[in-house]
C-alpha positions in Angstrom: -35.8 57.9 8.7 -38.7 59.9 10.4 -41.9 58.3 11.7 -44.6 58.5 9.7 -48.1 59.2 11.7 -51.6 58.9 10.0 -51.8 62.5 9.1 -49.7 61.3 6.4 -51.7 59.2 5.0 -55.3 59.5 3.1 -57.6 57.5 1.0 -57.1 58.0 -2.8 -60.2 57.5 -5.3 -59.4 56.1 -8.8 -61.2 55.2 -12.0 -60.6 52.5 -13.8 -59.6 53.6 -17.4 -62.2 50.7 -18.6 -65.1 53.1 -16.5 -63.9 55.8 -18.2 -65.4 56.3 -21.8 -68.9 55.7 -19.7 -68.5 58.2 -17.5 -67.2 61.0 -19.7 -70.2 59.8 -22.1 -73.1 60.7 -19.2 -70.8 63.7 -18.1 -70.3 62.4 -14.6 -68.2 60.2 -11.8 -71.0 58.4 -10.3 -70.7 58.1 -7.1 -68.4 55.6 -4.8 -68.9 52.6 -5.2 -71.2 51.7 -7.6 -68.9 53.8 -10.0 -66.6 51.0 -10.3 -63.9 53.3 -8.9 -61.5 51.7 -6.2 -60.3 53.7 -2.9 -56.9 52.9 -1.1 -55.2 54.2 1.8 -51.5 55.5 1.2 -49.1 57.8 1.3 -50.4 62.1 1.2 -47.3 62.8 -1.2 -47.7 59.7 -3.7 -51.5 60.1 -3.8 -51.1 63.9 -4.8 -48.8 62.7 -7.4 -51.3 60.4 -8.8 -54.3 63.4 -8.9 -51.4 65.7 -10.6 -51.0 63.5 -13.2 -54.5 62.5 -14.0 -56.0 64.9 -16.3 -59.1 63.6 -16.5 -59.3 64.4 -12.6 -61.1 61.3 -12.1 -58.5 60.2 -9.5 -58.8 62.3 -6.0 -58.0 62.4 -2.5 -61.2 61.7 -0.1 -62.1 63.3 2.7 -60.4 61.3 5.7 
């Protein structure tokens, strides 16, 4: 298994699907974090997964 290092890692930004409706309403994300949305630190390869899939493209990877 190979060592993982931080550059490996990043901070993902998601939406809650219950922030959602409101935010598509006024045509915005709002901004971090009074948004509601919630930021976490993992992998680079699982958080890209995560953006692909969204296709609202609420969820994205944050400048680190």
């Amino acid at each position: 298994m190979a060592k993982l290092d931080a550059s490996d890692f990043c901070t993902l930004e998601t939406m809650p699907d219950c922030h959602r409706a409101s935010h598509r309403a006024a045509g915005n994300w709002g901004i971090y974090p009074v948004n509601g949305a919630v930021r976490e630190r993992m992998l680079r390869s699982e958080a890209e997964e995560i953006v692909e899939a969204d296709a609202d493209g609420y969820d994205h990877i944050v400048n680190d």
